[in-house]
C-alpha positions in Angstrom: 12.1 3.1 -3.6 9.2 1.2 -1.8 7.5 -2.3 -3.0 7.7 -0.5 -4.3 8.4 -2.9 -3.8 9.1 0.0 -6.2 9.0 -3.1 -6.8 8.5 -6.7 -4.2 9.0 -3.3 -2.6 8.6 -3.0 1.2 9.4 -0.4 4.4 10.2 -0.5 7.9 6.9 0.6 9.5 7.1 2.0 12.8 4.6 -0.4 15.5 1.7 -0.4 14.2 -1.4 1.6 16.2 -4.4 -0.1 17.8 -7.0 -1.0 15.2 -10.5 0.2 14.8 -13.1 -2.4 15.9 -14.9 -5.0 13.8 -14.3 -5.2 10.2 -14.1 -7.1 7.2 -11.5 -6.1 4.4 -12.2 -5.3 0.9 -10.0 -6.1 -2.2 -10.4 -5.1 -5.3 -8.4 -3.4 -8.4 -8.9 0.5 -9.6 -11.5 0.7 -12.1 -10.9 4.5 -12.7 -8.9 7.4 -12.4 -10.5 8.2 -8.6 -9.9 5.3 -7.5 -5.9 5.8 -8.7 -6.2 8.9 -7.0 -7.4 7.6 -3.6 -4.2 5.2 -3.8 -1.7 8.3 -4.8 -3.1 10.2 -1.7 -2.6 7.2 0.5 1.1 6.6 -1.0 1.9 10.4 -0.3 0.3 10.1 3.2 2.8 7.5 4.4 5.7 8.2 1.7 5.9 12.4 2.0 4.5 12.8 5.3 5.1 9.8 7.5 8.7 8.6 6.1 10.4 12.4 4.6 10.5 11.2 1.0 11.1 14.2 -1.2 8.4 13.1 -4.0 8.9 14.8 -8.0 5.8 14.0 -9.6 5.5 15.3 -13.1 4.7 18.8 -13.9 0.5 19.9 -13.4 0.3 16.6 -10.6 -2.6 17.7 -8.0 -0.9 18.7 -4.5 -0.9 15.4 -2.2 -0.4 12.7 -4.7 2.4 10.7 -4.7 2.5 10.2 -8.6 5.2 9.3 -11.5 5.3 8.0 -15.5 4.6 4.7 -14.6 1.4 5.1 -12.8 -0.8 5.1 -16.1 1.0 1.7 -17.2 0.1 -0.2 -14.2 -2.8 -1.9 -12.4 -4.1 -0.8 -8.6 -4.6 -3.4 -6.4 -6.7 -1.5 -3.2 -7.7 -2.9 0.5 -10.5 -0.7 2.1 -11.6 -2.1 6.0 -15.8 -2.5 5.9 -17.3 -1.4 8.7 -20.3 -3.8 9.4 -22.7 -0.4 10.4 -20.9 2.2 7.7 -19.7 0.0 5.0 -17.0 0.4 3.5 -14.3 3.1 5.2 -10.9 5.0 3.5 -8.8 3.1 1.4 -5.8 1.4 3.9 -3.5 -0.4 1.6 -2.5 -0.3 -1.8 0.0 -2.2 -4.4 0.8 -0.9 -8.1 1.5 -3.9 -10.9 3.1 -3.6 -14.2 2.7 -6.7 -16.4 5.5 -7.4 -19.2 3.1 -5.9 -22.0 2.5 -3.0 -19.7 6.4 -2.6 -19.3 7.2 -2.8 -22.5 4.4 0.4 -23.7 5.9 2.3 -20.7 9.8 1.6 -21.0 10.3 -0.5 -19.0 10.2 -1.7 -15.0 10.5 1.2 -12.5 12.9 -1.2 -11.0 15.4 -0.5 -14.5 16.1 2.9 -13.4 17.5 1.4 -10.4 18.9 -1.7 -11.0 20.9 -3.1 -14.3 18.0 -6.4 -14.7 19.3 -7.3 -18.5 20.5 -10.8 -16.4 16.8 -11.1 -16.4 16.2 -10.7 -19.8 15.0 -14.2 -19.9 12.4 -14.1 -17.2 10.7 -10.8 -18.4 8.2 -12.0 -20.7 6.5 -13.5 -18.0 7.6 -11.3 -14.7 5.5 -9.0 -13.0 6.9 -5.7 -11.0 5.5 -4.9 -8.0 6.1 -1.6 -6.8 4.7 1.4 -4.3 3.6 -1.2 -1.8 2.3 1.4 1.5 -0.7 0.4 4.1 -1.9 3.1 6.5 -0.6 3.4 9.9 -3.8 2.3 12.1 -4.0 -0.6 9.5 -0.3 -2.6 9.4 -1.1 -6.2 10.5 -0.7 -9.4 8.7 -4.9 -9.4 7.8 -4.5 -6.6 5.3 -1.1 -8.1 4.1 -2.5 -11.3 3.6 -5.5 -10.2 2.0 -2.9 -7.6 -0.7 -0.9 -11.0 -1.5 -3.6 -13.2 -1.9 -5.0 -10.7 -4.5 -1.5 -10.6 -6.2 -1.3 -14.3 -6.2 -4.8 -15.2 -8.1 -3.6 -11.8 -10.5 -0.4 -13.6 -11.5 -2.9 -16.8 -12.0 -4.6 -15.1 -14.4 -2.2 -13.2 -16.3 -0.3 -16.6 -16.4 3.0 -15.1 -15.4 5.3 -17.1 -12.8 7.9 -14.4 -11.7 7.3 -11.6 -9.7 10.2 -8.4 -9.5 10.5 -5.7 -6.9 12.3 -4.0 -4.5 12.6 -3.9 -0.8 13.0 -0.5 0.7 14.9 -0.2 4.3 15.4 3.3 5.7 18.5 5.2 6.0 17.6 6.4 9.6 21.1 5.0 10.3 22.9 6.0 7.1 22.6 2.8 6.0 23.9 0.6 8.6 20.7 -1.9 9.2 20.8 -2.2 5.2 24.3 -3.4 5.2 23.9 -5.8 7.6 21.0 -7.2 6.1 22.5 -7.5 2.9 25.7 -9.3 4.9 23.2 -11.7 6.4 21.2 -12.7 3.8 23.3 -13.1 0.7 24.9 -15.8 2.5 21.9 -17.7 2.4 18.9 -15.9 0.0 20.7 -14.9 -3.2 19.8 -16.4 -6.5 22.5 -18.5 -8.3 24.8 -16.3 -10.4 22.9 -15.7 -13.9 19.8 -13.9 -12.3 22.5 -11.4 -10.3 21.5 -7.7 -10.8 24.0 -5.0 -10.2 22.6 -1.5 -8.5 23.0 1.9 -10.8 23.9 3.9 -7.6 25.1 1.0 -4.8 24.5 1.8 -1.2 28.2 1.8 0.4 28.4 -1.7 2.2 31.3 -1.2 4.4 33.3 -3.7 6.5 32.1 -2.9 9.5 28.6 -3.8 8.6 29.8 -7.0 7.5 31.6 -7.5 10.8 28.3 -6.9 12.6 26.2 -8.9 10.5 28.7 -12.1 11.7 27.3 -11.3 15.2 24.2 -11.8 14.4 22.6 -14.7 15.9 19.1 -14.3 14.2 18.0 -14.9 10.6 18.2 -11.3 9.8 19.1 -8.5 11.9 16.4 -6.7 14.3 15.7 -3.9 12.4 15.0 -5.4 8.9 11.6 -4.6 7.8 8.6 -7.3 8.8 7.9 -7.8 5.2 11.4 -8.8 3.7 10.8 -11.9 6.5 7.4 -12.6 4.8 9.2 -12.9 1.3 11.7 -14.5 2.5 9.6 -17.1 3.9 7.3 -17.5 0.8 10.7 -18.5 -1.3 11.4 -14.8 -2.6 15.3 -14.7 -3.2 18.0 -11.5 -3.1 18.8 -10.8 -6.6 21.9 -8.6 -6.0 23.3 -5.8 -3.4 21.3 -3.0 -2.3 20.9 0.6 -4.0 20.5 4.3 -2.8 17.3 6.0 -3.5 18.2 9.4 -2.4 14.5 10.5 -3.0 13.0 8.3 -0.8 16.2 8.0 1.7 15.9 4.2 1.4 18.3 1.6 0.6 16.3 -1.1 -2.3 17.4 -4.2 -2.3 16.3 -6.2 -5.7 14.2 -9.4 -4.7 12.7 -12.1 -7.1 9.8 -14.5 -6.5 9.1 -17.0 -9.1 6.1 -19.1 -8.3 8.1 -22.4 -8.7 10.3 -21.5 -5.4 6.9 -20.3 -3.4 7.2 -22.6 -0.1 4.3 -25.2 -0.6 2.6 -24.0 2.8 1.6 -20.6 0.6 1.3 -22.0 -3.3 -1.9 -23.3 -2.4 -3.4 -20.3 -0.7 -1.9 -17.5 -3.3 -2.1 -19.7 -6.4 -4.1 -22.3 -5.5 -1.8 -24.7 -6.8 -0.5 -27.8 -5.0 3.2 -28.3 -4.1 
């Protein structure tokens, strides 16, 4: 599912369309149950309509809302573009938290029902899951990312947690294929030592010929992996195991952990304002 993110869960946007003109970007956390909404109509904008996924929210949900059980637990992080005439526009990004207390009242991490995490036992008392991770399709450039990270960062800073969870979602445009490579690639250099290794529920089918291809592979990832599994990447996020199949969302999730220790110094500062 998307970082989601479900979790640090990500997806493989499609080229982003010309911006609007002049703006400034506004970040702030849902303070009530509209602004939740205006963040489950944005997730089922680009979720349902823009990437097919086949959304179940529970029973008496509104029509257009991307919504499920955990939504209540968690904490709405929104990014609205001001318009220096009109103010403030639609809402264009959006990132759901769940804090270890949070986790605990609703279950768990979305991230369990996709993922066996009890290697992580350890870390959870101070992990936070990040999950349904979307911005709007005039909007995707690395202002409005920045601005939804910086955000996270000073949350974690006050929540005093170190360790962030998610997932990183790749579509299955190619049955899988760019999502095998990837995972070839990239456990060779970005997956954490042994005890923090998660194993998938359902496991996406990471064939040999996948791994063949991903030996070709000259670059640091293959062409096709989304542009934000390069941006955790390069802030010191690390692979915690091989991808799984969300059939609902026809992704392929791989499991990714940030812990603000392994943040590369260029970022602590600016996220956590912390030196290296």
């Amino acid at each position: 599912m998307p970082m989601q993110t479900e979790t640090l869960a990500t997806h493989a946007f499609p080229t982003p369309a010309p911006q609007p003109g002049p703006h400034t970007l506004e970040t702030r956390w849902a303070t009530d149950e509209e602004d939740v909404r205006d963040a489950q109509r944005l997730r089922f904008r680009v979720f349902a309509q823009e990437m097919g996924a086949r959304l179940t929210p529970p029973a008496g949900t509104p029509p257009g809302l991307d919504a499920d059980r955990f939504d209540p637990f968690c904490d709405h992080l929104l990014v609205r573009a001001v318009d220096p005439v009109h103010g403030p526009g639609p809402l264009i990004g959006t990132y759901r938290v769940l804090t270890p207390e949070a986790a605990r009242r609703a279950g768990g991490f979305y991230t369990d029902t996709e993922f066996d995490l009890s290697p992580l036992t350890p870390l959870r008392a101070r992990a936070l899951e990040l999950g349904r991770s979307c911005v709007d399709a005039q909007w995707r450039s690395g202002s409005v990312i920045m601005a939804l990270w910086t955000a996270l960062g000073q949350y974690m800073v006050d929540h005093r947690l170190d360790t962030m969870i998610g997932c990183a979602s790749i579509g299955m445009e190619d049955h899988g294929l760019a999502a095998a490579r990837l995972w070839h690639r990239l456990c060779r250099t970005h997956l954490v030592e042994q005890r923090w290794r998660v194993e998938p529920r359902v496991a996406l089918p990471l064939d040999t010929g996948a791994e063949a291809d991903a030996d070709a592979d000259s670059d640091a990832a293959p062409p096709a992996a989304p542009p934000l599994i390069k941006g955790y990447l390069r802030c010191g996020a690390r692979l915690l195991g091989p991808p799984a199949l969300d059939l609902a969302f026809n992704t392929a999730d791989l499991p990714m952990m940030l812990r603000v220790d392994d943040v590369a110094p260029r970022y602590r500062q600016h996220f956590f304002g912390v030196s290296a």
